[in-house]
Gaussian input, Z-matrix of N, CA and C with variables (Angstrom, degrees):
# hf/3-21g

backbone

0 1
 N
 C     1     B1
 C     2     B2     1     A1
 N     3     B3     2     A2     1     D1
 C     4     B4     3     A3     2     D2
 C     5     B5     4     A4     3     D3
 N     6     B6     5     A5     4     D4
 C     7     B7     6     A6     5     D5
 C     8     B8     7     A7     6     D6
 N     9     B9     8     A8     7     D7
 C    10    B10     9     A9     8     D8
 C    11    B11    10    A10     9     D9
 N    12    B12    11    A11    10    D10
 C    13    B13    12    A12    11    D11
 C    14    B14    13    A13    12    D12
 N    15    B15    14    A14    13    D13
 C    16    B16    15    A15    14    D14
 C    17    B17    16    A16    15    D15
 N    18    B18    17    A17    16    D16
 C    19    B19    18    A18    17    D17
 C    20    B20    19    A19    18    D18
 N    21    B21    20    A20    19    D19
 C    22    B22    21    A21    20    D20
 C    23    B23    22    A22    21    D21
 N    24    B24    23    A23    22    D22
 C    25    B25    24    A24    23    D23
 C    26    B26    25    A25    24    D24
 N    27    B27    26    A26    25    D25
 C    28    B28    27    A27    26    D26
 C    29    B29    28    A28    27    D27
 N    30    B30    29    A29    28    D28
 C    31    B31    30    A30    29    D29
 C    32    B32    31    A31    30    D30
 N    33    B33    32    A32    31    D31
 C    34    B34    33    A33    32    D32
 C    35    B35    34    A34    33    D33
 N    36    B36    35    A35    34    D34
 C    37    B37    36    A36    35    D35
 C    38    B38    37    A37    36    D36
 N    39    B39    38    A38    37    D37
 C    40    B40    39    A39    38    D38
 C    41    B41    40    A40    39    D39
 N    42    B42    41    A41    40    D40
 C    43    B43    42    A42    41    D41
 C    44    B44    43    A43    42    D42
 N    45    B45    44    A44    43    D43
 C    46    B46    45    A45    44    D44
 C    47    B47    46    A46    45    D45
 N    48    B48    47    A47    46    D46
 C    49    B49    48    A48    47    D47
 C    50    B50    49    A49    48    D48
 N    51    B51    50    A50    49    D49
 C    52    B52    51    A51    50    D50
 C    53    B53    52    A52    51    D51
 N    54    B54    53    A53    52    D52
 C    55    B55    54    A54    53    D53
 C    56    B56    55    A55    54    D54
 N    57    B57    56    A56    55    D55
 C    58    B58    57    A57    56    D56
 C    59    B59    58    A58    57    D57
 N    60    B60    59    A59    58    D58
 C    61    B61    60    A60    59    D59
 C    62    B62    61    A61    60    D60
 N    63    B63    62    A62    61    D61
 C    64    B64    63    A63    62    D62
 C    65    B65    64    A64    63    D63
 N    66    B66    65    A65    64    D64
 C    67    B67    66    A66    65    D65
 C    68    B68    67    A67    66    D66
 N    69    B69    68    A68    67    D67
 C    70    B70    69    A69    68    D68
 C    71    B71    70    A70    69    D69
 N    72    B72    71    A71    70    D70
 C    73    B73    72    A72    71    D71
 C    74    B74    73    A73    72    D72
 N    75    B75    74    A74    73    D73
 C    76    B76    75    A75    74    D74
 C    77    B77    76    A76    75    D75
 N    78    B78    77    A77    76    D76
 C    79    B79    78    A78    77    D77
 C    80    B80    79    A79    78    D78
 N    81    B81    80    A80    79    D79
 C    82    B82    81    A81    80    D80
 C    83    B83    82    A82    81    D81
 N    84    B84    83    A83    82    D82
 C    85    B85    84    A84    83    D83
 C    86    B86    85    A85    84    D84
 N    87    B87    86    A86    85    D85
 C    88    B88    87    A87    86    D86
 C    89    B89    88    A88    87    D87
 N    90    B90    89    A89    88    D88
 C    91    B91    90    A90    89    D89
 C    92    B92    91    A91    90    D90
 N    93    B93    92    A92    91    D91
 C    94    B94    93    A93    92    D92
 C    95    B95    94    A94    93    D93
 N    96    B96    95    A95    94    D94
 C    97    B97    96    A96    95    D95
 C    98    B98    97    A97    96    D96
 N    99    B99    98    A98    97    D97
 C   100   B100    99    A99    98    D98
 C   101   B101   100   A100    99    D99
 N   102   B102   101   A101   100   D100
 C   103   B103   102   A102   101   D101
 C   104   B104   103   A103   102   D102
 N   105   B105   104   A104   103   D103
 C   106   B106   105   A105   104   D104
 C   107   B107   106   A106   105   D105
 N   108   B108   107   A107   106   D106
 C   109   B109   108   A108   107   D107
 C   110   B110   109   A109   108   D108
 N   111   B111   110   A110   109   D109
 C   112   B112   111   A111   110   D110
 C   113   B113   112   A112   111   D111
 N   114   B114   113   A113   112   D112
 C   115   B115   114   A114   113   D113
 C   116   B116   115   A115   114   D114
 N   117   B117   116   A116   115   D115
 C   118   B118   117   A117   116   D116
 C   119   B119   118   A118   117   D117
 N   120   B120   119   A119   118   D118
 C   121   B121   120   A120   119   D119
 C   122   B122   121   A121   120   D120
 N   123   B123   122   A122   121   D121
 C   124   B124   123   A123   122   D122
 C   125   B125   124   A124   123   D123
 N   126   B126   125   A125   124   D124
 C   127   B127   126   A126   125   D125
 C   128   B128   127   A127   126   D126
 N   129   B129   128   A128   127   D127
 C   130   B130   129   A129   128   D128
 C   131   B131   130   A130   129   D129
 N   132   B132   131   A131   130   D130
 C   133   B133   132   A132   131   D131
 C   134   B134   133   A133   132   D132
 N   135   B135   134   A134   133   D133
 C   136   B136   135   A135   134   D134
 C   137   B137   136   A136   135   D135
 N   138   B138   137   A137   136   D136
 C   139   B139   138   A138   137   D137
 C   140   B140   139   A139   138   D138
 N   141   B141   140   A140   139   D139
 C   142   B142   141   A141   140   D140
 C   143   B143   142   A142   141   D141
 N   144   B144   143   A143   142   D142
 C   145   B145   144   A144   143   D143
 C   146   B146   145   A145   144   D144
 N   147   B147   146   A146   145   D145
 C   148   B148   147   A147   146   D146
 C   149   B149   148   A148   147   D147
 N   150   B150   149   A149   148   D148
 C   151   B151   150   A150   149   D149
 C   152   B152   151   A151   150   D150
 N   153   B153   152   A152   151   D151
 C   154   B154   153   A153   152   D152
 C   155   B155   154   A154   153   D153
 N   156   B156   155   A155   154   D154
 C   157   B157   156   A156   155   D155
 C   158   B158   157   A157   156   D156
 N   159   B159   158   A158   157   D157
 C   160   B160   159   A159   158   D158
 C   161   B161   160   A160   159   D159
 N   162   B162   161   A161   160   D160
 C   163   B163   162   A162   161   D161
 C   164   B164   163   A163   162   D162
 N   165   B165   164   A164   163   D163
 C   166   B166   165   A165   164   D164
 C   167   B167   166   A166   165   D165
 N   168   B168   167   A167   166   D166
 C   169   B169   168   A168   167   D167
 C   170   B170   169   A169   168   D168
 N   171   B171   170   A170   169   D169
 C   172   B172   171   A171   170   D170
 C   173   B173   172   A172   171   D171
 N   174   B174   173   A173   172   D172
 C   175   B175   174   A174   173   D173
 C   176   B176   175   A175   174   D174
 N   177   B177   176   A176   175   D175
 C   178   B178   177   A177   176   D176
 C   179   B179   178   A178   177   D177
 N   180   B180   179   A179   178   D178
 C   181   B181   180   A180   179   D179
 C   182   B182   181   A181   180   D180
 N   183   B183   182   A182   181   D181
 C   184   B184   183   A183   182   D182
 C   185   B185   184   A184   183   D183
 N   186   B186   185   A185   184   D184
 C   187   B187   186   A186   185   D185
 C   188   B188   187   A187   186   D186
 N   189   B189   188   A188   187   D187
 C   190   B190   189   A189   188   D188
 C   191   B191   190   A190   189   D189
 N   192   B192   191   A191   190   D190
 C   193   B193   192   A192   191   D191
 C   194   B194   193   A193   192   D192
 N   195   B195   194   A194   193   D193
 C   196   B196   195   A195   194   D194
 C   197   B197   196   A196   195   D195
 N   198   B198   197   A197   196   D196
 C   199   B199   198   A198   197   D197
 C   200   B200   199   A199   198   D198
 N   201   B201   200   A200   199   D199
 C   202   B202   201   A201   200   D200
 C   203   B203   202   A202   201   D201
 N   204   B204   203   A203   202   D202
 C   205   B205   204   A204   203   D203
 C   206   B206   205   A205   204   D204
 N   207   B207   206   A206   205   D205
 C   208   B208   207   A207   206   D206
 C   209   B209   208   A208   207   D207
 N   210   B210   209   A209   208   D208
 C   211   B211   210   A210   209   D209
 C   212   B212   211   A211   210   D210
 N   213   B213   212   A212   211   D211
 C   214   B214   213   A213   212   D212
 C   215   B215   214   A214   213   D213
 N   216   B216   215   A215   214   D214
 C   217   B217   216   A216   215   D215
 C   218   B218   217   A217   216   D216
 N   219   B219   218   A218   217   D217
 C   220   B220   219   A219   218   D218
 C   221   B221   220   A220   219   D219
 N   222   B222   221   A221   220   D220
 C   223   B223   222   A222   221   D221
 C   224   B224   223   A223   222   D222
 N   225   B225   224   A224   223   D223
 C   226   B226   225   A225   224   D224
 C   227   B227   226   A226   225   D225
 N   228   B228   227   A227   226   D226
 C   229   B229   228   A228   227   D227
 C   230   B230   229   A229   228   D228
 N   231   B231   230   A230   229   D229
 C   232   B232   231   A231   230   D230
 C   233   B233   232   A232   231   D231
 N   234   B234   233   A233   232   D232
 C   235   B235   234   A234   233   D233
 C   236   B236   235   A235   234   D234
 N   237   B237   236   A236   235   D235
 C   238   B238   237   A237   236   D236
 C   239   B239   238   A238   237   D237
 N   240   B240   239   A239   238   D238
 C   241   B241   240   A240   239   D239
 C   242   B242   241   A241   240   D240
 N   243   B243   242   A242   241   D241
 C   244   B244   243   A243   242   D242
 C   245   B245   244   A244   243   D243
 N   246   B246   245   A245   244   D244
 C   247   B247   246   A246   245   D245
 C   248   B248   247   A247   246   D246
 N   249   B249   248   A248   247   D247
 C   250   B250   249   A249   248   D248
 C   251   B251   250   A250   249   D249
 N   252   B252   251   A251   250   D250
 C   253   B253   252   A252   251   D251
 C   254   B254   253   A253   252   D252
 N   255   B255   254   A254   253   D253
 C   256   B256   255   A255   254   D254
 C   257   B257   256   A256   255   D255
 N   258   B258   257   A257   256   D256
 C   259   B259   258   A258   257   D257
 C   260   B260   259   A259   258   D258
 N   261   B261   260   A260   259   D259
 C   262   B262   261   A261   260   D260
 C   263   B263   262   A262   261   D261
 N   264   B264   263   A263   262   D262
 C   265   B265   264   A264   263   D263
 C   266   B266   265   A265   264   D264
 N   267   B267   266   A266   265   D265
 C   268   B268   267   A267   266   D266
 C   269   B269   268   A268   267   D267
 N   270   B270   269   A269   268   D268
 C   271   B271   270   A270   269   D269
 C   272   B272   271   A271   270   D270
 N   273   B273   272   A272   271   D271
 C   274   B274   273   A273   272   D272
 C   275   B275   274   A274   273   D273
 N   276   B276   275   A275   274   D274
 C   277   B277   276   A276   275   D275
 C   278   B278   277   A277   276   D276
 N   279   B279   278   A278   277   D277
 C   280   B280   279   A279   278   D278
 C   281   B281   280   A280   279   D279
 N   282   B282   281   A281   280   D280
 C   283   B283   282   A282   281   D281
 C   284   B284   283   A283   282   D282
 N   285   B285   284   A284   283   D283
 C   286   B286   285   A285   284   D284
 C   287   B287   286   A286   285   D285
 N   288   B288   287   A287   286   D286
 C   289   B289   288   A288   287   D287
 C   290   B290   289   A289   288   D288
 N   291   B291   290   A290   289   D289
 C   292   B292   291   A291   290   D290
 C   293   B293   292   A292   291   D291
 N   294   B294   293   A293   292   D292
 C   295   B295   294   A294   293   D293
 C   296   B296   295   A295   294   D294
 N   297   B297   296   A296   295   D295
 C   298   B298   297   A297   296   D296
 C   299   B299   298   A298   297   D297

   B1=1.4316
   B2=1.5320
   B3=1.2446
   B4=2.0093
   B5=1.8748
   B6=1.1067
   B7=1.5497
   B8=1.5173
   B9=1.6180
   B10=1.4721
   B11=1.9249
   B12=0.9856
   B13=1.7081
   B14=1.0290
   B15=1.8723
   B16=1.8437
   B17=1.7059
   B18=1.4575
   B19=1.5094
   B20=1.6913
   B21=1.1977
   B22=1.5186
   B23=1.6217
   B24=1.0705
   B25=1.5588
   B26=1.6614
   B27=1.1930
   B28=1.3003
   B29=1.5971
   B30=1.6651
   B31=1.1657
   B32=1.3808
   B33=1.2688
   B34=1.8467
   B35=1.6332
   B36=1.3727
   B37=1.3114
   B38=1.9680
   B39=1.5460
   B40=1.1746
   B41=1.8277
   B42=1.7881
   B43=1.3086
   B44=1.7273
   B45=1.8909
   B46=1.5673
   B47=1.9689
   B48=1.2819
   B49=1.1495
   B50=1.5002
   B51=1.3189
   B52=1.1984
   B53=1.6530
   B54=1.1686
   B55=1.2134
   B56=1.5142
   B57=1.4169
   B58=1.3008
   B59=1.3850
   B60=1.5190
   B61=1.7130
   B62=1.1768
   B63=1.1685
   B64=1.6810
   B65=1.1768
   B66=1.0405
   B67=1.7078
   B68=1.4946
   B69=1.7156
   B70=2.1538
   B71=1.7822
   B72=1.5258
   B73=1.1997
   B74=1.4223
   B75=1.4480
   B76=1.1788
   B77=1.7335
   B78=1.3487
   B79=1.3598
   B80=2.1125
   B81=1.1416
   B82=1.5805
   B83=1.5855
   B84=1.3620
   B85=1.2855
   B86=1.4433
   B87=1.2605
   B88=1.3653
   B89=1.7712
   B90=1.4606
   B91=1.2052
   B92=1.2655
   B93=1.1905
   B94=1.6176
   B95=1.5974
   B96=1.4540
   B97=1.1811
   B98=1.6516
   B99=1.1970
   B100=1.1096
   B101=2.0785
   B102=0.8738
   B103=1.8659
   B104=1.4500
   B105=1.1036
   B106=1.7315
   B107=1.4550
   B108=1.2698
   B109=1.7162
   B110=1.8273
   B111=1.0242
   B112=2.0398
   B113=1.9988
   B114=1.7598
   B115=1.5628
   B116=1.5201
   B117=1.8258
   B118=1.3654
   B119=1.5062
   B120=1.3788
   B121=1.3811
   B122=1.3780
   B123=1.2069
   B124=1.5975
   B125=1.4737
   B126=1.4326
   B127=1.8574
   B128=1.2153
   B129=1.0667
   B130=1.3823
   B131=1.7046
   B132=1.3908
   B133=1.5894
   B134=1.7153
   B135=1.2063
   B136=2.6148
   B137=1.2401
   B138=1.4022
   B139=1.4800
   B140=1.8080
   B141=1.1115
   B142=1.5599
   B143=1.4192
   B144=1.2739
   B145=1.5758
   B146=0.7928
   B147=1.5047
   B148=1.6045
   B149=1.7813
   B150=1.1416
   B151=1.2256
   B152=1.4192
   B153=1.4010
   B154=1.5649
   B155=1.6025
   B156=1.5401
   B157=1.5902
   B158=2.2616
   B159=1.2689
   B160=1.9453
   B161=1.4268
   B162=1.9868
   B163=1.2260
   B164=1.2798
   B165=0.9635
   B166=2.0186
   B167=1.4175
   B168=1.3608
   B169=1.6251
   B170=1.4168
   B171=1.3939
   B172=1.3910
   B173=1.3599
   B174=1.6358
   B175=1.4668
   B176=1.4146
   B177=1.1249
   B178=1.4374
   B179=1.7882
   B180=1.0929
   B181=1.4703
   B182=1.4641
   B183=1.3483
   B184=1.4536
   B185=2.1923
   B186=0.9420
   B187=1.5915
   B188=1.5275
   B189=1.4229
   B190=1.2874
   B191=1.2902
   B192=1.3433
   B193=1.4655
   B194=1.6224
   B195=1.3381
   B196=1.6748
   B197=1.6113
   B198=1.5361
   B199=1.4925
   B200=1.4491
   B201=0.7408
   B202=1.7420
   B203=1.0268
   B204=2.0603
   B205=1.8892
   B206=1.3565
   B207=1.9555
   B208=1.2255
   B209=1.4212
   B210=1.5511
   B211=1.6170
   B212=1.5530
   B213=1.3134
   B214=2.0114
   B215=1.4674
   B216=1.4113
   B217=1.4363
   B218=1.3152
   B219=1.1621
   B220=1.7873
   B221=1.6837
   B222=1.2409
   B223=1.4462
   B224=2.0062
   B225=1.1880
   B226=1.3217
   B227=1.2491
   B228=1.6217
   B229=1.3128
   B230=1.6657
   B231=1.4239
   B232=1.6475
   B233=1.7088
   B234=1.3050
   B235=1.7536
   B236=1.8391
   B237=1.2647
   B238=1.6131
   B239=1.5245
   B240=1.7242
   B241=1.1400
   B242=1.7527
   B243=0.6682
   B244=1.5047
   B245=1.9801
   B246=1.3673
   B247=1.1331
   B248=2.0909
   B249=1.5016
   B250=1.2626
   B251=1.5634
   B252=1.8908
   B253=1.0776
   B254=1.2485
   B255=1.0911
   B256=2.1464
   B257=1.5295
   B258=1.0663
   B259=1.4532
   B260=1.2225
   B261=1.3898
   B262=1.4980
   B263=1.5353
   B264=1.5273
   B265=1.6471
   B266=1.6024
   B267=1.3601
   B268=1.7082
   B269=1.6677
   B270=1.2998
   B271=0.9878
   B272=2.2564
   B273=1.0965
   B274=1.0127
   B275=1.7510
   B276=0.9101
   B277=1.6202
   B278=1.4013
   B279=1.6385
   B280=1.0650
   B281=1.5253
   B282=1.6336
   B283=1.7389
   B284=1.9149
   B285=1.2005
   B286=2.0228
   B287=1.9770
   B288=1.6035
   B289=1.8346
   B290=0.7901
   B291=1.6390
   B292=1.7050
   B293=1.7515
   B294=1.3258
   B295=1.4552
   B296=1.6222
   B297=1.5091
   B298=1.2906
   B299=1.3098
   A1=110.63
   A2=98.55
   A3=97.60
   A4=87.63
   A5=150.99
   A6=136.84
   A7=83.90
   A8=140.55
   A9=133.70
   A10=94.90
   A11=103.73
   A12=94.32
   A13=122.02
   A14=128.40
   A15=120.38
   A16=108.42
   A17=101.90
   A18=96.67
   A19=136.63
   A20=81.60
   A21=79.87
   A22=89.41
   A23=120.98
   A24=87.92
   A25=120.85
   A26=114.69
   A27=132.48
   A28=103.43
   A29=122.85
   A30=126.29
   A31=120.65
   A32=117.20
   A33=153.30
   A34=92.62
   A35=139.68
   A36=148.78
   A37=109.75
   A38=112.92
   A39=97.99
   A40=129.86
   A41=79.92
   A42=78.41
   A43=141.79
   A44=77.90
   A45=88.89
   A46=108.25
   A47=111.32
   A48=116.05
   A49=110.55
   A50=120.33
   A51=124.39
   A52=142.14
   A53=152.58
   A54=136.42
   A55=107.31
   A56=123.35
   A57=136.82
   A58=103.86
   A59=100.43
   A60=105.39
   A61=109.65
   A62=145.01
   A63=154.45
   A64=109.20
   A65=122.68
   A66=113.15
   A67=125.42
   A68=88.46
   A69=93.55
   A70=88.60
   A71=109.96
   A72=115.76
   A73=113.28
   A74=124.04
   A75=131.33
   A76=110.41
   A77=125.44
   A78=130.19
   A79=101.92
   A80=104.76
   A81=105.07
   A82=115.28
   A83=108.79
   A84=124.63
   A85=131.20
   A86=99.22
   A87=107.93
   A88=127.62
   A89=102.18
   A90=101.77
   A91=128.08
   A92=123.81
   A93=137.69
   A94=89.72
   A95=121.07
   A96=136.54
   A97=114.45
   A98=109.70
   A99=145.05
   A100=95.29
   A101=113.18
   A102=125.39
   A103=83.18
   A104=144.62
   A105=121.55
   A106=107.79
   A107=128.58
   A108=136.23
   A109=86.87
   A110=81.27
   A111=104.37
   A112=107.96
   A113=85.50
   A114=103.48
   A115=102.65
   A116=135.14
   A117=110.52
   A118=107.59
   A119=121.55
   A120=111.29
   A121=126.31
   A122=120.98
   A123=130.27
   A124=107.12
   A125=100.89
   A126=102.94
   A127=92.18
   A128=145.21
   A129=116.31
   A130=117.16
   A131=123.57
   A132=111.01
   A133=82.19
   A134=99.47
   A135=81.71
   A136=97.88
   A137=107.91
   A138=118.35
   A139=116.59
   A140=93.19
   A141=110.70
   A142=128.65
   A143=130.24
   A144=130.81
   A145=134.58
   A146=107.16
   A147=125.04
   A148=111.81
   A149=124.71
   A150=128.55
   A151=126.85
   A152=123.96
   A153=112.54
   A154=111.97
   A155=91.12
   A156=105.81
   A157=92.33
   A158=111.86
   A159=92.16
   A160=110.56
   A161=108.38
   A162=129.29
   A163=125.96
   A164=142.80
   A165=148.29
   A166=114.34
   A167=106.56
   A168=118.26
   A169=108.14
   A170=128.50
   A171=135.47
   A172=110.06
   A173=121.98
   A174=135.01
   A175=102.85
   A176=137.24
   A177=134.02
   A178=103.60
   A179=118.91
   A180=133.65
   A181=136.53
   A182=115.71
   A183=109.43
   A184=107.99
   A185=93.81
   A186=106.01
   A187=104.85
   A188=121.43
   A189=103.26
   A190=146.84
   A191=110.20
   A192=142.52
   A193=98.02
   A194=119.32
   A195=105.64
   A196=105.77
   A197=102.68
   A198=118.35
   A199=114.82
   A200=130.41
   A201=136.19
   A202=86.33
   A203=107.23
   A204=127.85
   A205=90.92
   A206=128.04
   A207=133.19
   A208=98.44
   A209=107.04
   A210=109.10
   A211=101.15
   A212=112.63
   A213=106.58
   A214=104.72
   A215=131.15
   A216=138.93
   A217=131.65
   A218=96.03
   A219=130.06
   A220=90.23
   A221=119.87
   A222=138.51
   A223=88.39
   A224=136.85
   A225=118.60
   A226=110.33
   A227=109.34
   A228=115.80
   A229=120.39
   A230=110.10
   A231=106.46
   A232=85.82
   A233=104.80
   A234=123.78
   A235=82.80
   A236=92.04
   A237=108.30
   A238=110.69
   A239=99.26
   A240=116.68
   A241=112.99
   A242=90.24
   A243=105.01
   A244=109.66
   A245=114.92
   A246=122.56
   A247=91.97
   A248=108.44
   A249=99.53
   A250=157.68
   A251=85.20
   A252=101.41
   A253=115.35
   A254=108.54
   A255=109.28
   A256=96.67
   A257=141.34
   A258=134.53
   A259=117.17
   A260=142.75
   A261=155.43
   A262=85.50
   A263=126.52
   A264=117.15
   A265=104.67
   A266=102.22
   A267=118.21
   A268=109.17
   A269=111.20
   A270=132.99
   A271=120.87
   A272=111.96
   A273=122.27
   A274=130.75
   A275=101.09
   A276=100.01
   A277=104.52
   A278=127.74
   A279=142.12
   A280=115.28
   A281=92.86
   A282=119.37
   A283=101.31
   A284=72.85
   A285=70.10
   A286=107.49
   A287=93.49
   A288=94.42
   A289=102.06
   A290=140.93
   A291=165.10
   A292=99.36
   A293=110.05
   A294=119.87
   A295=115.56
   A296=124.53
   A297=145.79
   A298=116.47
   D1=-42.96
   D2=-167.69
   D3=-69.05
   D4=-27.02
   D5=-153.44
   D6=-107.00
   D7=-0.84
   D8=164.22
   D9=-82.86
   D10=-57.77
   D11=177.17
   D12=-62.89
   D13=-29.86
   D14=167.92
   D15=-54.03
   D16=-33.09
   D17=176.04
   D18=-72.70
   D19=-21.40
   D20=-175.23
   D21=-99.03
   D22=-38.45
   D23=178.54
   D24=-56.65
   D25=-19.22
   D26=-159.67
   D27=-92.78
   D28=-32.54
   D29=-169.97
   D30=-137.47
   D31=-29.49
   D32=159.27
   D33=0.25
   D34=143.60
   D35=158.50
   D36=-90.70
   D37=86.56
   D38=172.91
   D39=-28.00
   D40=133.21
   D41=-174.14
   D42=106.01
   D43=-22.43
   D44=-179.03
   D45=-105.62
   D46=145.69
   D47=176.81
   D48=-73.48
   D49=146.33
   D50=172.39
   D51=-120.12
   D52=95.85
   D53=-141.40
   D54=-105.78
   D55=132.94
   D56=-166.37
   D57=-111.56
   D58=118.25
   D59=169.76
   D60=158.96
   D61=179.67
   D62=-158.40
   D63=-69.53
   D64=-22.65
   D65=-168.36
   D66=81.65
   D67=1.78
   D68=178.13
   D69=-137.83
   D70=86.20
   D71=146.74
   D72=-28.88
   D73=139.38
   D74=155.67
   D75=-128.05
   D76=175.16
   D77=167.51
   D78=-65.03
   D79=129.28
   D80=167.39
   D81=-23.36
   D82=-66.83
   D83=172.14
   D84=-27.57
   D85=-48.94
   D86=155.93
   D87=-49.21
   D88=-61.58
   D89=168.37
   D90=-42.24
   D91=-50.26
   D92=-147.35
   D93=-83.87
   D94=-42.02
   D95=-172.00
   D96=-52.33
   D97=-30.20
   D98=-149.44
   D99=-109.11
   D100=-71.61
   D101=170.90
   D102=-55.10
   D103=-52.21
   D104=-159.66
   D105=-85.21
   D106=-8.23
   D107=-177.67
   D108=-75.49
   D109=-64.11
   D110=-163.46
   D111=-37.08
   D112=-62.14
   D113=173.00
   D114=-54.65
   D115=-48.48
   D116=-162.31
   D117=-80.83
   D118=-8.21
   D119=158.78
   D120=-86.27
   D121=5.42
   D122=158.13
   D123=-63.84
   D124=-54.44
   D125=-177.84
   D126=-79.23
   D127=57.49
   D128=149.21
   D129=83.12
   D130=-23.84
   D131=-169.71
   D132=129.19
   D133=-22.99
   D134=-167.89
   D135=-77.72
   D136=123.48
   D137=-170.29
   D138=-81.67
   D139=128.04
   D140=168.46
   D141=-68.19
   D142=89.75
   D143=148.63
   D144=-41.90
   D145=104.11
   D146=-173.45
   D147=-90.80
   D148=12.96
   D149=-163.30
   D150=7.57
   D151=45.96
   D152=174.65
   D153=-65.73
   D154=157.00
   D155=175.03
   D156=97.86
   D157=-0.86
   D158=-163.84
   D159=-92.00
   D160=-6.36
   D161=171.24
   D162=-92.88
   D163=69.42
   D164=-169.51
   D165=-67.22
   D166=-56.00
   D167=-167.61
   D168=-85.79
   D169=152.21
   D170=161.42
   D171=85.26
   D172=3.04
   D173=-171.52
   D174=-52.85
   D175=121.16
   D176=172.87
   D177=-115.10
   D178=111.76
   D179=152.37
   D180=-83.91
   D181=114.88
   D182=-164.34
   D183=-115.41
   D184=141.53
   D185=172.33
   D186=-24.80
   D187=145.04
   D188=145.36
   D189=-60.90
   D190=-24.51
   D191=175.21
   D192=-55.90
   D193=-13.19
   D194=-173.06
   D195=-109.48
   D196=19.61
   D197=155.35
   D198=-110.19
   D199=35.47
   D200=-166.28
   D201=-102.49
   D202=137.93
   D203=-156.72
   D204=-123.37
   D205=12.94
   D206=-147.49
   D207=-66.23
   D208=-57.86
   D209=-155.63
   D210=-87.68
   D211=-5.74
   D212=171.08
   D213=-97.87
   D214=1.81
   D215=138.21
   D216=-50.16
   D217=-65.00
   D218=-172.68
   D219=-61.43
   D220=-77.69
   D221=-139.68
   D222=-89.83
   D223=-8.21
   D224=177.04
   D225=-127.12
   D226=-36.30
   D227=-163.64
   D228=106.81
   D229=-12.28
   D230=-150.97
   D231=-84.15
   D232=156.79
   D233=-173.12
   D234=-144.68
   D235=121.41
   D236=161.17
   D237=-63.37
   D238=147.85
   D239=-152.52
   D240=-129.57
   D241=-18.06
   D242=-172.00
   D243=-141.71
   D244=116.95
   D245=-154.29
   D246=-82.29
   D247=148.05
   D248=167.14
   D249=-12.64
   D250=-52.20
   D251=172.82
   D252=-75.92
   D253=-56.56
   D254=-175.49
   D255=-48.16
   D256=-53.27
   D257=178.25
   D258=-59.63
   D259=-0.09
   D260=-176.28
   D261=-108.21
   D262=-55.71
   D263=-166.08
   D264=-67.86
   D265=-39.38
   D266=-178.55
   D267=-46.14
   D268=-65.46
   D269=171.73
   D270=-51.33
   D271=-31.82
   D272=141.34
   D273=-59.86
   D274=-75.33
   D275=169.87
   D276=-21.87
   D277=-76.93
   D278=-152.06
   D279=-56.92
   D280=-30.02
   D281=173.67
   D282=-60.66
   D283=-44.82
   D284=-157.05
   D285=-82.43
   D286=-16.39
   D287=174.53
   D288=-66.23
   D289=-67.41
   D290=-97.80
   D291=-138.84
   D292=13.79
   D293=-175.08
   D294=-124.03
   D295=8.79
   D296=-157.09
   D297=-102.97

């Protein structure tokens, strides 16, 4: 993410909005689903409650299309490099070095 923002500051078309992320929209759910696997092997196996379903009202759902990496492609060049997950394990590691 931080070398998607050196770019656009570096190459960015004033003016234009930009969307940061993999380029393979998924449902939220997925994600989080995904951070709580990761997290219950941080503890050890003690499983983490993610409580979906405890939020009903105010649910806002958006297109996939309103993840499109088209014009921070087009306009910088940057191609993701590192898939979600390895950056969730990455990002762990760093937790548990820098946590001592």
């Amino acid at each position: 993410m931080a070398h998607a923002l050196y770019l656009i500051a570096k190459k960015g078309v004033d003016g234009t909005n930009y969307v940061i992320g993999s380029g393979s929209p998924r449902p939220l759910k997925e994600f989080l689903k995904k951070v709580g696997e990761i997290a219950n092997e941080v503890k050890g196996g003690n499983k983490v409650e993610l409580g979906f379903g405890r939020i009903t009202n105010n649910v806002i759902s958006l297109p996939k299309e309103t993840f499109d990496i088209g014009n921070l492609v087009r306009d910088t060049g940057f191609v993701p490099a590192i898939s979600f997950e390895e950056g969730i394990s990455r990002t762990v590691d760093w937790i548990k070095e820098n946590s001592k």
